[in-house]
C-alpha positions as CSV (number, residue, x, y, z in Angstrom):
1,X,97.3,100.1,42.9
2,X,98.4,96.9,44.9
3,X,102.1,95.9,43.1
4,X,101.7,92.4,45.0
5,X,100.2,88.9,45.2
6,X,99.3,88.2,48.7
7,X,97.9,85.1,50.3
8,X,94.6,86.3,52.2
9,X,94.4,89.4,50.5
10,X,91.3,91.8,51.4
11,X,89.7,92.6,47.8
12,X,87.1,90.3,47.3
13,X,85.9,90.9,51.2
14,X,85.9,94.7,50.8
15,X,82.2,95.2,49.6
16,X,82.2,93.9,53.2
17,X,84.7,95.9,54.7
18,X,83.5,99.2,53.7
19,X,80.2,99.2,55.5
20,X,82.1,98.7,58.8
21,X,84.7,101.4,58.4
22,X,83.6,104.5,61.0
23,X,83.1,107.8,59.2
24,X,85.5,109.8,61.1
25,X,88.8,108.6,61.7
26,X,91.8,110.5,62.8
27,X,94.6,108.3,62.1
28,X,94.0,104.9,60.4
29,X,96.5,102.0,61.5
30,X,96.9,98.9,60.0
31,X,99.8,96.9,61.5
32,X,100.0,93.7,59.0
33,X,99.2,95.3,56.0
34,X,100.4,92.7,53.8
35,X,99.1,93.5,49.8
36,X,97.6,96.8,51.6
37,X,94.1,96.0,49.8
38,X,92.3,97.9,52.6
39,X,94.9,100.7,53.1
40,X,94.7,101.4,49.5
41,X,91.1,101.5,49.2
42,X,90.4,103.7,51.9
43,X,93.4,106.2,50.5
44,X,93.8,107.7,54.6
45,X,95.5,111.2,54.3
46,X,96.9,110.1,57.5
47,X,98.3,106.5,58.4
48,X,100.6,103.9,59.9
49,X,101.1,100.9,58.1
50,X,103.2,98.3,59.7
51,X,104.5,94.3,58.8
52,X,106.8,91.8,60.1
53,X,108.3,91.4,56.9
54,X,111.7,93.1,56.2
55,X,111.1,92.5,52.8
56,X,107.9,93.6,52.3
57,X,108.1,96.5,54.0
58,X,111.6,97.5,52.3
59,X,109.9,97.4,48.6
60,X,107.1,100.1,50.2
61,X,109.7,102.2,51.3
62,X,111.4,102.1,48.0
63,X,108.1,102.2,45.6
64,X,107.7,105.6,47.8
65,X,111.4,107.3,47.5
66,X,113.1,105.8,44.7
67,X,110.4,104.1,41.9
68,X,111.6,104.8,38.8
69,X,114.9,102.8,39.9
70,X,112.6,99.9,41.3
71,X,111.5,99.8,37.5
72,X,114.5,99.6,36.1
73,X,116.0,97.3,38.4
74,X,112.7,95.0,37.5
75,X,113.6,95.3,34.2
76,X,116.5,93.1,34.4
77,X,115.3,90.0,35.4
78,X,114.0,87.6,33.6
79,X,111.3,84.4,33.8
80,X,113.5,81.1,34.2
81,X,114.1,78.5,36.7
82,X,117.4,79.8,36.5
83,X,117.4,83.4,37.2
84,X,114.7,82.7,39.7
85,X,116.6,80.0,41.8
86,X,119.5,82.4,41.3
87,X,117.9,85.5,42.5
88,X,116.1,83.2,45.8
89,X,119.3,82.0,46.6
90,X,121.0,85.4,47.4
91,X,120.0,85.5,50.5
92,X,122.0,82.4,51.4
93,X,125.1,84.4,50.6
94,X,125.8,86.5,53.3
95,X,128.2,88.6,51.4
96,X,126.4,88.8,48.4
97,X,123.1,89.8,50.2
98,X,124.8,92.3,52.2
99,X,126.2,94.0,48.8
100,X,122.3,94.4,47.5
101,X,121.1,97.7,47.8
102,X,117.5,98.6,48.9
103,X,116.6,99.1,45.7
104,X,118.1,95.8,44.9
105,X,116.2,93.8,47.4
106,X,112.9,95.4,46.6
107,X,113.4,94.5,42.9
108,X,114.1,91.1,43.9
109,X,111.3,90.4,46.0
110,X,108.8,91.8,43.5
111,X,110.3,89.5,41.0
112,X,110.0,86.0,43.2
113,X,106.4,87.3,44.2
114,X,105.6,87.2,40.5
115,X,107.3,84.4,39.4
116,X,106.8,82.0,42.4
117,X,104.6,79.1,42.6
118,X,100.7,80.4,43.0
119,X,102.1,83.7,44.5
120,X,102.9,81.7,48.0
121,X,105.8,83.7,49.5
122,X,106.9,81.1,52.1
123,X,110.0,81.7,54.4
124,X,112.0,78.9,56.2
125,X,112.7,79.6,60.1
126,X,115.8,81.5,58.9
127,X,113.9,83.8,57.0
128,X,115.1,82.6,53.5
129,X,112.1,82.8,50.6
130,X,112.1,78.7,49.6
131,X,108.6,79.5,47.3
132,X,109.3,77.5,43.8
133,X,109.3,78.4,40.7
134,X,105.7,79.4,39.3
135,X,106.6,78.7,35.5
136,X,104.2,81.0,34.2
137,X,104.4,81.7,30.4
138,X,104.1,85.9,30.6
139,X,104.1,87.2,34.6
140,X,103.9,90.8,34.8
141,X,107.5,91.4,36.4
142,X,107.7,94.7,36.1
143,X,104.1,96.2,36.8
144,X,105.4,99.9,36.1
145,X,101.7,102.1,36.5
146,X,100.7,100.0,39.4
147,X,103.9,101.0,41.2
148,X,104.3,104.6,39.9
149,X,100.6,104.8,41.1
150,X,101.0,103.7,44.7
151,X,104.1,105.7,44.7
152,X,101.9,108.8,44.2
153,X,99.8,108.0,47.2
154,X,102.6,106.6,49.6
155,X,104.7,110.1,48.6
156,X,101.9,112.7,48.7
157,X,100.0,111.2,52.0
158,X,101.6,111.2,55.4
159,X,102.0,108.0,55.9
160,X,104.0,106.0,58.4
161,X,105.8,102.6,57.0
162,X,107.2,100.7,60.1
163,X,108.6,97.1,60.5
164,X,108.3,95.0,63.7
165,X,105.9,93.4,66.0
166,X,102.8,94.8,65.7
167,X,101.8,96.2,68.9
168,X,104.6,99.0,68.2
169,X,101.8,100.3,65.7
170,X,98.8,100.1,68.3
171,X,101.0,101.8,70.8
172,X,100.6,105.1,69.0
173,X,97.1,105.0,68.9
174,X,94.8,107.2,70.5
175,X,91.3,107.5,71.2
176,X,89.6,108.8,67.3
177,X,91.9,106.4,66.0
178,X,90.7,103.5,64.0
179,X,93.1,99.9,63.3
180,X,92.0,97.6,60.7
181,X,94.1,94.4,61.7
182,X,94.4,91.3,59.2
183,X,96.7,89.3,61.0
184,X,97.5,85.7,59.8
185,X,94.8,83.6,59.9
186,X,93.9,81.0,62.6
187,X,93.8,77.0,60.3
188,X,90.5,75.6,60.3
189,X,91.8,72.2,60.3
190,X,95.2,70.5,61.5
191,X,96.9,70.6,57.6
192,X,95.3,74.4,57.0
193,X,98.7,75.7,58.6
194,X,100.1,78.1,56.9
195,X,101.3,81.1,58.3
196,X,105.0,81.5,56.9
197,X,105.2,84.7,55.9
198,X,107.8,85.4,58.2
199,X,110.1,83.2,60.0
200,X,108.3,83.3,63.6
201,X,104.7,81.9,62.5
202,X,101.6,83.0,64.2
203,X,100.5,80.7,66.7
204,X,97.5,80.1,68.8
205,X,99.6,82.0,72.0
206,X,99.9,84.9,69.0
207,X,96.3,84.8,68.3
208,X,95.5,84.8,72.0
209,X,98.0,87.9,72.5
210,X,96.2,89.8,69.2
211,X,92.8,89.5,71.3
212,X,94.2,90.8,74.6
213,X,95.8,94.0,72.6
214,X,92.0,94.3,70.5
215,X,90.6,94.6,74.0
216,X,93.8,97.0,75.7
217,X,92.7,99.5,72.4
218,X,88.9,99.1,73.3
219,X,89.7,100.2,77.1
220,X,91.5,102.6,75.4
221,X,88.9,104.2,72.9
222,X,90.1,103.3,69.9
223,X,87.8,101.4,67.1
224,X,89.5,98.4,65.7
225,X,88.0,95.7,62.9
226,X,89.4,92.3,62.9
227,X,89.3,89.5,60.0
228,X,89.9,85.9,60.4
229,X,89.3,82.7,60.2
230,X,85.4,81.6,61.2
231,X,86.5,79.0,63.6
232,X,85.9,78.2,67.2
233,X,89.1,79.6,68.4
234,X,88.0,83.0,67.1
235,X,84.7,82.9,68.3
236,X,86.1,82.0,71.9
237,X,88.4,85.0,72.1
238,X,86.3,87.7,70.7
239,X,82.9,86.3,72.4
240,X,82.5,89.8,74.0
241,X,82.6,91.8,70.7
242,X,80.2,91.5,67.8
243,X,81.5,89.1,65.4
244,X,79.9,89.0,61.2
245,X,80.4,85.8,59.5
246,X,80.9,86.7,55.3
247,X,81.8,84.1,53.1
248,X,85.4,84.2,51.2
249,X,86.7,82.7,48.5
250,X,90.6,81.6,48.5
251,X,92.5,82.8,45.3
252,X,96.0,81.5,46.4
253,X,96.1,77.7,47.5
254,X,98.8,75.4,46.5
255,X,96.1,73.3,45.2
256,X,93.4,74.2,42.8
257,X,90.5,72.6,44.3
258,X,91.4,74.1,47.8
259,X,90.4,77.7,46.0
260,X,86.3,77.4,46.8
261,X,84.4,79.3,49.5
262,X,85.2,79.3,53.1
263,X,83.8,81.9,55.9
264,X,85.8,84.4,57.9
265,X,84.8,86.2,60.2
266,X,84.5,90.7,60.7
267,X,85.0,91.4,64.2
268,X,84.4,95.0,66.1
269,X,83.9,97.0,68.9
270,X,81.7,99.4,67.5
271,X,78.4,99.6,66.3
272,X,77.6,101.3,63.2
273,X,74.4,103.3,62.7
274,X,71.3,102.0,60.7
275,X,73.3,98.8,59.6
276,X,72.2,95.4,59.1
277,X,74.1,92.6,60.7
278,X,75.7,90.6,57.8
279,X,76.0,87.4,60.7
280,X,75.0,84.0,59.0
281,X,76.2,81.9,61.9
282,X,75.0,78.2,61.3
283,X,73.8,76.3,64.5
284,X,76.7,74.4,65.4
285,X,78.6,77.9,65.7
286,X,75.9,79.4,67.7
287,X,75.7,76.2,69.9
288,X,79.8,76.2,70.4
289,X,79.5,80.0,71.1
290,X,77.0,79.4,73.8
291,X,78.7,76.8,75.7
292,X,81.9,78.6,75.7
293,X,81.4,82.6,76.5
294,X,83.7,84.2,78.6
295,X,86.5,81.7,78.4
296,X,90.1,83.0,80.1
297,X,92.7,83.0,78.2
298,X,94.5,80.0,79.9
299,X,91.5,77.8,79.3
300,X,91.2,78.6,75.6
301,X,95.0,78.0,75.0
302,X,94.5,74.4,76.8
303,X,91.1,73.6,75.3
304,X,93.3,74.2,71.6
305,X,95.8,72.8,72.5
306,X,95.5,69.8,74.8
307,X,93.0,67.5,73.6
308,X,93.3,69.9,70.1
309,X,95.6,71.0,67.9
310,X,98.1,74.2,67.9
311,X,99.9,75.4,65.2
312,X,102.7,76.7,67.1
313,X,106.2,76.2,65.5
C-alpha cells in the first residue's frame, strides 16, 4: 500500500514489530511516519500521523482527497536526466514553485522519489531536494493501485495528517493511547550521518529531547515503542526502559556493499504478556550499559560530544 521509497523503512523489521504492539489501543500516533510501513500494517481506525516534511506530508493529503488527479498528473512526467533536473529544480524558482498546485507538488515529489538515485530523498539546509538522478531503465512513476489503495484507507479511516515538530502529535495523547516513533536514526560511526530528510537534521540535542518526551508520555500513561540505531548513545538515554536488539538489513545506501546487516534496537515501556525477550545484546553492549545507567542528560550530550562525535549541523 506504501506509494514511497523510504530510507529506514519498517518492513523488513515488522515480524518484529507486531509482537510488541499492545492489544488495545485507543488512538495510535505515529509522529515521523515517513513510508508509513507500520501505520499501514496496523490499518488503526483511528490515528494521527505526523512528519517534518512539507512534502511528504502534502502528497498524503492529496493521495487522500484528490487521487485520481495525482495519477494523472504522474502521468506526465517522464524518466530523463532532463525532465528530472527540470522537475528538482522548481523549487529554486520562487515564482514558479509558488504557481504549482498541491496536486502539482505531490506529483512531483512522487516522481524524484522514484527516479532519484537509490531512493535517497536528501534536502540541502534550504529545503531544496539535491538527490541525483537514479537512471533506472523502467521505475514505476506512476504506481496507480498502490495509491488508489492507500487512498481507500486514508479516506475511509479517521485519520489525522499533520506537519511540524513532532511533539505537536504527542501532545494530543492520552493515557490508552499508543505512539510508535521511528525518528531518524542516531549514526553508528562518524561518516554514518545521514539524517537529511528535512532541512533541520536530527542531532544528538534532538535525540536527547526525543528521550525526555518518551519519558513525559510514560509519566503520562501512554505506551510508546521506539526504533533506532543499536548504539551507545541509545542505550544511555533509554537505560531505564527495556530495550530489544533485532538485526536489520539496510535496503537504501548510496553504496551497495553498505546494504548488509546492522542491529537496531526496539525500545518500550511496556511489558507484554507471555513474550520472549528478542534481546541479543553482545558483551561489549552489556558492559557499556553497565558502566553507564542513569546518565543525566547533560553528561550524555558531553560524553557524545566532547571527546566523541555529534552530528549536529
Amino acid at each position: 500500500m506504501s506509494v514511497i521509497k523510504w530510507p529506514g523503512g519498517k518492513t523488513q523489521l515488522l515480524p518484529a514489530i507486531r509482537p510488541l504492539i499492545p492489544n488495545h489501543i485507543k488512538t495510535y500516533c505515529e509522529p515521523f511516519v515517513g513510508g508509513g510501513a507500520v501505520l499501514l500494517d496496523l490499518a488503526p481506525t483511528h490515528a494521527i500521523i505526523n512528519d517534518a516534511n512539507p512534502e511528504l506530508i502534502n502528497l498524503y493529503r492529496v493521495v487522500r482527497d484528490n487521487p485520481d488527479d495525482l495519477v494523472a498528473a504522474l502521468l506526465q512526467h517522464v524518466n530523463t536526466a532532463e525532465h528530472f533536473y527540470a522537475i528538482r529544480s522548481l523549487d529554486r524558482d520562487p515564482e514558479a514553485w509558488a504557481a504549482l498546485s498541491d496536486i502539482d507538488r505531490a506529483a512531483r515529489y512522487l516522481f524524484l522519489n522514484k527516479t532519484c538515485f537509490n531512493g535517497l530523498m536528501r534536502v540541502n539546509r534550504h529545503g531544496q531536494i539535491n538527490s541525483s538522478f537514479g537512471r533506472y531503465s523502467k521505475p514505476c512513476i506512476c504506481p496507480k493501485d498502490s495509491i488508489l489503495e492507500l487512498h481507500d484507507f486514508l479516506f475511509n479511516s479517521d485519520i489525522d495528517i499533520l506537519c511540524g515538530d513532532y511533539t505537536a502529535a504527542l501532545d494530543r495523547l492520552d493515557s490508552g493511547d499508543f505512539v510508535y516513533l521511528d525518528p531518524p536514526y542516531a549514526p553508528v560511526s562518524k561518516t554514518a550521518n545521514y539524517t537529511s530528510y528535512t532541512s533541520s537534521g536530527f542531532g544528538i540535542d534532538e535525540q536527547i529531547r526525543l528521550a525526555n518526551a518518551c519519558r513525559d508520555l510514560d509519566r503520562r500513561g501512554v505506551k510508546w515503542l521506539v526504533s533506532n540505531s543499536s548504539v551507545p548513545l541509545i542505550h544511555d538515554l533509554y537505560s531505564n526502559f527495556i530495550i530489544d536488539v533485532v538485526p536489520a538489513k539496510r535496503s537504501i545506501n548510496c553504496k551497495g556493499g553498505k546494504r548488509g546487516p546492522v542491529d537496531e534496537v526496539l525500545i518500550r515501556n511496556y511489558s507484554i504478556p507471555n513474550s520472549l525477550s528478542i534481546n541479543k545484546k553482545d558483551s561489549s553492549v552489556e558492559a557499556h550499559e553497565s558502566a553507564s545507567i542513569k546518565l543525566s542528560s547533560l553528561q550524555i550530550y558531553s560524553k557524545y560530544t566532547i571527546g566523541g562525535f555529534s552530528n549536529d549541523r
